[in-house]
TIKE-366313 format. One record per residue (C-alpha): residue in one letter; x negated, y, z. Coordinates in pm, whole numbers, padded with zeros to 5 digits, always signed. Each point is the difference from the previous one (the first is absolute). Last residue first. Layout:
<atoms>
AXYZ...
</atoms>
This chain:
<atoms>
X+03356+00330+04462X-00307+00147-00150X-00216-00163-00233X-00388-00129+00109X-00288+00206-00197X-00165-00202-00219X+00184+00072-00321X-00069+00330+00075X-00396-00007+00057X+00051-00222-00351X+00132+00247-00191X-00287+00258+00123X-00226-00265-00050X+00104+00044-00415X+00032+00340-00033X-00356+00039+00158X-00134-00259-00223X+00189+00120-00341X-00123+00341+00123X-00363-00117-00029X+00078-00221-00296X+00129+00391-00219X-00313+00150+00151X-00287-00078-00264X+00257-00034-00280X+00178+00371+00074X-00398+00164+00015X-00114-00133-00315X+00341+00158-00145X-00086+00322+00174X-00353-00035-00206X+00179-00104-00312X+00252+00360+00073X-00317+00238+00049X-00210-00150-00332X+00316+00038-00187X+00121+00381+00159X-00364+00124-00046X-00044+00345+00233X+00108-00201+00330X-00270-00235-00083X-00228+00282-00049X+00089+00058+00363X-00147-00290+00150X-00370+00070-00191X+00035+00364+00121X+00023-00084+00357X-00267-00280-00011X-00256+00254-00171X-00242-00178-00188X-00062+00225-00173X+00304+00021-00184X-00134-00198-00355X-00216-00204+00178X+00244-00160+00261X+00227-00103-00359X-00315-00130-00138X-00060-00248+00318X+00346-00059+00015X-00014-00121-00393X-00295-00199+00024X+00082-00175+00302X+00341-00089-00154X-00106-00089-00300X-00295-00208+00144X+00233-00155+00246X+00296-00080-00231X-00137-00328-00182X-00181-00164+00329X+00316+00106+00231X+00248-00178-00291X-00261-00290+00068X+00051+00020+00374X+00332+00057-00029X+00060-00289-00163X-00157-00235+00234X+00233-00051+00279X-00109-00073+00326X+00179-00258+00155X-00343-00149+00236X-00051-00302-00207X+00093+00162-00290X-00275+00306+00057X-00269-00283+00091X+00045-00120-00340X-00041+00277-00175X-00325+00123+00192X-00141-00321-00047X+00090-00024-00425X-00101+00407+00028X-00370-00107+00123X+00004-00284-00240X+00066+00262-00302X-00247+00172+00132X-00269-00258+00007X+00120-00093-00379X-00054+00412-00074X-00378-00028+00171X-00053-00266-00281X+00016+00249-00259X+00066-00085-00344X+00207+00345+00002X+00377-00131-00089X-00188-00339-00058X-00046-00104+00364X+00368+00068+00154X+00151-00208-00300X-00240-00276+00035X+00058-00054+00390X+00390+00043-00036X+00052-00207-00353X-00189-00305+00200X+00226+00070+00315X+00230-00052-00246X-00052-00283-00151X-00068-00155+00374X+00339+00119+00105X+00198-00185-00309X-00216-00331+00016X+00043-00043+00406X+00335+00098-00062X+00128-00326-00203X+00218+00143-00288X+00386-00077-00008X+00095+00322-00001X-00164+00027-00323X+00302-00226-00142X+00276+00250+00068X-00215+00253-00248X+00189-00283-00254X+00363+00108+00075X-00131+00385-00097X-00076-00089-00335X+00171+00146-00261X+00236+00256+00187X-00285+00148+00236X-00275-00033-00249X+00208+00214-00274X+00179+00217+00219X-00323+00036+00249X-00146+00080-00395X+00265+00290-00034X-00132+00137+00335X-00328+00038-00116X+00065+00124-00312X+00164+00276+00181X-00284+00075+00234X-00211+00001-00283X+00150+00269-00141X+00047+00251+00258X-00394-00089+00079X-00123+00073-00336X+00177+00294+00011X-00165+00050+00350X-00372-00077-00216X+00078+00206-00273X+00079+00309+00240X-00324-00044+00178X-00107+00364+00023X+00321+00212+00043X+00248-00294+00144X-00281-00118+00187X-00071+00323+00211X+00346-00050+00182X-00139-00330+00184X-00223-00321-00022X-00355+00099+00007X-00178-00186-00314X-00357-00138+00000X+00093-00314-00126X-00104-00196+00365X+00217+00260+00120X+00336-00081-00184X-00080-00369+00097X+00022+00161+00352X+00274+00197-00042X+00185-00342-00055X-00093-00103+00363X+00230+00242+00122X+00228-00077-00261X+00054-00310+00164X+00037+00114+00324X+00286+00215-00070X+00090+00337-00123X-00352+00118-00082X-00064+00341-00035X-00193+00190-00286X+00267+00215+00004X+00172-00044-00375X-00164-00336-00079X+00003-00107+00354X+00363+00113+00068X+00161-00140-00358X-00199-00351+00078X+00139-00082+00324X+00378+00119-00165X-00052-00252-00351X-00098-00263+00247X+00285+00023+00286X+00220-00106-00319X-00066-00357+00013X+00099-00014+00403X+00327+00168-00122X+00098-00207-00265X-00120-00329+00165X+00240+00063+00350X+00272+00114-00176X+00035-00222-00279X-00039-00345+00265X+00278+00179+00219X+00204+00040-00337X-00047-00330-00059X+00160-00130+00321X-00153-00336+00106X+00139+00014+00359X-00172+00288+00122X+00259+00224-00116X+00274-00145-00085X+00222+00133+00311X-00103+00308-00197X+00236-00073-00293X+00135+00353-00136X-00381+00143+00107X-00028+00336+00108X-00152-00024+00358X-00170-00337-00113X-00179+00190-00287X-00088+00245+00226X-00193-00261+00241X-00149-00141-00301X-00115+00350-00111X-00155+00071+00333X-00185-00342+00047X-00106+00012-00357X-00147+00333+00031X-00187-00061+00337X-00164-00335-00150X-00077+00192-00311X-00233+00270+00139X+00001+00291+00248X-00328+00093+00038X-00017+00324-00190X+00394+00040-00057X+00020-00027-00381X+00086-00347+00018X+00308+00106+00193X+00135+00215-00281X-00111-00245-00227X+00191-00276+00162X+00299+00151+00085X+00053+00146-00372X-00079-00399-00090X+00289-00168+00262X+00239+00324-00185X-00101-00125-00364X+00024-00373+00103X+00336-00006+00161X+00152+00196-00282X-00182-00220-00212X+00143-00365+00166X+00281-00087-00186X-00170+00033-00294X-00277-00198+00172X+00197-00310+00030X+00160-00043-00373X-00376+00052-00063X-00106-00305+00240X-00022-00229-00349X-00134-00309+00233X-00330-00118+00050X-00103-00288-00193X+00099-00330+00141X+00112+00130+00290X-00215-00072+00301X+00077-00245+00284X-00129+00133+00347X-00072-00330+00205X-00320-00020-00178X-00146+00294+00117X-00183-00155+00304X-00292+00216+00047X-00223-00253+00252X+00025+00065+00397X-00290+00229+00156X-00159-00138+00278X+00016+00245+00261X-00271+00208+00157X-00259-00113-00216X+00196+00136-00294X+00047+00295+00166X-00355+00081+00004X-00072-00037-00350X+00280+00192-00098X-00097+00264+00252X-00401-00064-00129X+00159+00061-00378X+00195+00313+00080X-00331+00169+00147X-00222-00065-00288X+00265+00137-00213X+00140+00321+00184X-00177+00161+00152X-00343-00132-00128X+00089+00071-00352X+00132+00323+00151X-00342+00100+00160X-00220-00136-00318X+00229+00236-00223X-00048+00272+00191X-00382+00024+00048X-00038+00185+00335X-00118+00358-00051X-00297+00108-00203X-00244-00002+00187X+00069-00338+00166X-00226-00207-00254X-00267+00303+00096X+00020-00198+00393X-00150+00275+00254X+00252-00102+00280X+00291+00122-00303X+00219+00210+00246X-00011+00279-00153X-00282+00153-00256X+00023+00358-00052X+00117+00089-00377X+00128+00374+00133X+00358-00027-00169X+00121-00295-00062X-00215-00204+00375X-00218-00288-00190X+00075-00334+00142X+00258-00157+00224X+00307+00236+00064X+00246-00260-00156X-00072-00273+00241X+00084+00267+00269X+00340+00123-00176X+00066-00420-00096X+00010-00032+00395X+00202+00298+00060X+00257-00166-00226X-00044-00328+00182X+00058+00139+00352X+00293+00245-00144X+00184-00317-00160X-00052-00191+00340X+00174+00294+00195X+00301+00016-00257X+00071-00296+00085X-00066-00375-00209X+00016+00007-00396X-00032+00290-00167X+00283+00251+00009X-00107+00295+00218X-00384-00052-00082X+00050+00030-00372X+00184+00304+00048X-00247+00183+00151X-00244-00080-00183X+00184+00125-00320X+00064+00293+00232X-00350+00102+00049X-00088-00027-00343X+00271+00188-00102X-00087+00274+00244X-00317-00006-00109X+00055+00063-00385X+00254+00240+00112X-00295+00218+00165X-00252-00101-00284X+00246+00183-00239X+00272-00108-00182X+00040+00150-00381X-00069-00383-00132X+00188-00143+00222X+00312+00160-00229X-00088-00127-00360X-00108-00342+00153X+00362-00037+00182X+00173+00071-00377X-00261-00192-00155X+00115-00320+00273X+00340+00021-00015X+00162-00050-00361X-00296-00280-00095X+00013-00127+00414X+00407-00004-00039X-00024-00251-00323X-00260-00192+00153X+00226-00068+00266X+00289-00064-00267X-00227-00289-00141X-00106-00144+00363X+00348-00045+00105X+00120-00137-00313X-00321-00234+00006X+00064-00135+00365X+00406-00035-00098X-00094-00206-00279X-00240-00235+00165X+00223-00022+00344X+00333-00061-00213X-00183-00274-00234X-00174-00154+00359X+00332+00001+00184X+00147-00149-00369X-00267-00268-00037X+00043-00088+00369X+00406-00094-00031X-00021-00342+00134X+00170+00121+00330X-00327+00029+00177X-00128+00238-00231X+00262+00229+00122X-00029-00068+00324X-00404+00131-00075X+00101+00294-00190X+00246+00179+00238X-00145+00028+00306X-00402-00071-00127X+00045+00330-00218X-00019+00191+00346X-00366-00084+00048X-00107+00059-00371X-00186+00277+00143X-00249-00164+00231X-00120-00225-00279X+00076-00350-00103X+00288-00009+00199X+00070-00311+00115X+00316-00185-00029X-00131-00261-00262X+00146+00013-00344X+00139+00373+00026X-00281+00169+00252X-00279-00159-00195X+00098+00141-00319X+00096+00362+00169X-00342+00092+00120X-00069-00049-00353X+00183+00372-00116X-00244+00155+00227X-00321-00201-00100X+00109+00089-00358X-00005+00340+00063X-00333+00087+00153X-00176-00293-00244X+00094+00194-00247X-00087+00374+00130X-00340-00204+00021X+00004-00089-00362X+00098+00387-00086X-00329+00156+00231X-00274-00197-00180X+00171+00036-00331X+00058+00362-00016X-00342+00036+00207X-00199-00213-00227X-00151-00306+00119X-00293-00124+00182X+00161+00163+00359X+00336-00205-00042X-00151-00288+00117X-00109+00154+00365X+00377+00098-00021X+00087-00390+00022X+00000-00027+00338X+00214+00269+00134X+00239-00007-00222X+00062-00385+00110X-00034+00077+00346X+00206+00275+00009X+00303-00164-00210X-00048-00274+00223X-00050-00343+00084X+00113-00214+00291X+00314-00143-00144X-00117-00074-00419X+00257+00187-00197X-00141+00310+00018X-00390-00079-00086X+00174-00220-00328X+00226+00325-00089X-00355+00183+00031X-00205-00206-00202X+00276+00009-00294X+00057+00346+00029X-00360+00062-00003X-00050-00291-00316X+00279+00260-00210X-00158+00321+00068X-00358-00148-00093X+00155-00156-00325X+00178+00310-00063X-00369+00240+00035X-00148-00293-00207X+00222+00022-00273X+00009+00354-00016X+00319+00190+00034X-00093+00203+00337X-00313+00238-00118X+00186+00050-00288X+00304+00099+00157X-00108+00194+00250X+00005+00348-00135X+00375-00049-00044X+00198+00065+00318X-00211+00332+00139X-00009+00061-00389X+00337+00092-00016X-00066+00327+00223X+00311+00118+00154
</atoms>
């Protein structure tokens, strides 16, 4: 094992500036969680326009912050006010918030902080073990299991996005025609750009998911404020210890809960698509299964709260092993990630662990820093992030609509990027309105180009011959068994369905006498 693959980075890592960048993205991103509305995407997603004036290391490590401290904040919001602050810390609302509501909201938030960081320390344990080891062998795939990964990684991502299977294919086939704009990979031909040279060169990424997802989040808050007045935070009838409680007497209880919640997590997270809110559903539910108390469960039960924070925590460490190692996202966050990545001139995947190796040390660092500052943040101040839900939303959505139109303008000082990123706003928006997810579609915008590129090469290298180019899957056992796995997720809901009316025909059918 080569040291240096955990070394090279720590001089580009222990700066001063390079920790004070680390430390203000967790901070900005445990404020974006916490505040109902906001997001992990949108937060990422804005602020990687930032990252383009600095360093890569740097660049890339303060958005990696504000990644994981939007996760962990989902869970402030969801303790002192039975919201979860993002879509993952959905399941921490069962335990935390009845919890809080017994005077005991220091120790739900103590347990949520400490559990969050466990979780995201032992996840960034795995992705150091996992990710060379996954690098080493990509590296001898060929374009044939480079497609096949590509194709399953959408694949997946359609099956368990939001909405049915149908609605994941529409969007994913969506982001596969967006991706197709501007010059064809191998003969340079000009597609789809109606004679536009801003279009040449594909659709600028980071103007599409600023659109995506920030414009578009702040007209659905918009709108649903003028659909229903919106009643004032009250957080006063939650009474806060006076400093939050020693919660260690708690939590060594709760490690055999929060190693197996955090194994569930970063096997999940690893899933492209997958993401926290699956992981903490699946490793509450198991926790219930096992647990000696599971009529406590959803009645303030710490190890509910444990469960549900550990795992969500831990989907980080697995999104980031498969897009380091495969250059594929495994959520929507890292999706966008690739594009700060981009804007570097770096290609996520196998090649960086030869010719970037300082900057993933840098990264296997960072990310622990990172999670030792949500410790920090989380255990010094989390009862004051309860005050920033108190913020008027006219103020909050114009700042960032402000962040929005600047960020999409200075990645390229072009105002055809601001026109694109209102293009994507529109196209977002009408994709909510008619339950289309949008994570495919960005997962589609990522995996296109590798996937074109790699079919295309693949048809090259037998002639084009359909015959031989389904047979060399036969001759590769990996590229062969991904593409029977891409098969078992595209069919698995159709004989769900058919399993499913057949049940029904019976149940319909009148009993005999």
């Amino acid at each position: 094992m080569d040291i240096s693959l955990y070394t090279a980075g720590i001089e580009q890592v222990l700066r001063f500036d390079v920790l004070a960048l680390i430390f203000i993205g967790v901070l900005l991103g445990i404020v974006t969680g916490s505040l109902p509305g906001l997001s992990a995407m949108m937060g990422v997603s804005i602020l990687i326009p930032i990252s383009y004036g600095l360093s890569p290391a740097a660049g890339i490590l303060m958005l990696i912050g504000v990644y994981l401290g939007a996760v962990y904040g989902g869970s402030i919001s969801a303790t002192l006010v039975n919201i979860p602050g993002t879509p993952s810390a959905v399941m921490t609302t069962l335990d935390a918030y009845p919890l809080a509501k017994k005077g005991q909201a220091g120790r739900a938030l103590g347990i949520s902080t400490i559990s969050s960081a466990c979780g995201g320390l032992l996840s960034v344990f795995t992705l150091v073990l996992i990710a060379p080891v996954v690098a080493n062998l990509a590296l001898e795939f060929t374009s044939f299991e480079m497609f096949a990964i590509a194709l399953f990684g959408l694949s997946i991502m359609s099956l368990i996005s939001p909405g049915s299977l149908t609605t994941g294919l529409v969007s994913g086939c969506l982001g596969l025609l967006i991706a197709m704009i501007g010059a064809d990979p191998m003969t340079a031909q000009s597609r789809f750009t109606f004679g536009s040279m801003h279009l040449f060169s594909g659709v600028q990424f980071i103007a599409a998911m600023v659109g995506l997802y920030g414009v578009t989040e702040v007209i659905l808050n918009i709108e649903e404020r003028f659909k229903k007045s919106k009643k004032n935070v009250d957080i006063a009838n939650i009474k806060f210890d006076k400093k939050i409680p020693s919660v260690w007497l708690d939590i060594k209880k709760l490690w055999g809960v929060i190693t197996r919640s955090s194994i569930i997590g970063v096997i999940i997270g690893a899933i492209p698509g997958a993401g926290g809110t699956i992981a903490s559903i699946v490793s509450y539910g198991q926790q219930k299964k096992i647990s000696k108390k599971p009529e406590e469960m959803g009645k303030g039960s710490v190890e509910g709260i444990a469960a549900a924070e550990s795992s969500n925590n831990a989907c980080t460490g697995g999104a980031m092993t498969t897009l380091l190692s495969l250059g594929i996202p495994g959520d929507a966050v890292t999706a966008i990630l690739i594009g700060a990545f981009m804007i570097h001139g770096i290609q996520p995947g196998p090649a960086m662990f030869q010719e970037n190796i300082d900057l993933v040390s840098a990264i296997f660092i960072g990310m622990f820093i990172a999670n030792i500052f949500i410790l920090v943040i989380g255990l010094g101040g989390a009862k004051y992030f309860a005050k920033l839900l108190t913020i008027p939303e006219s103020i909050l959505n114009s700042t960032i609509l402000a962040f929005c139109f600047i960020g999409s303008f200075a990645v390229q000082n072009s105002f055809f990027d601001v026109q694109t990123m209102l293009v994507f706003a529109i196209l977002g928006y009408l994709m909510v309105k008619v339950n289309i997810p949008r994570a495919p579609l960005v997962l589609a915008l990522i995996l296109g180009p590798l996937m074109e590129m790699n079919l295309r090469r693949s048809l090259s290298i037998v002639q084009d011959d359909l015959g031989a180019f389904a047979f060399a899957f036969v001759e590769r056992p990996i590229a062969g068994v991904i593409l029977l796995l891409t098969f078992i997720t595209l069919i698995m809901p159709i004989f769900k369905k058919i399993k499913g009316l057949g049940q029904q025909n019976e149940n319909s059918q009148p009993k005999e006498l």
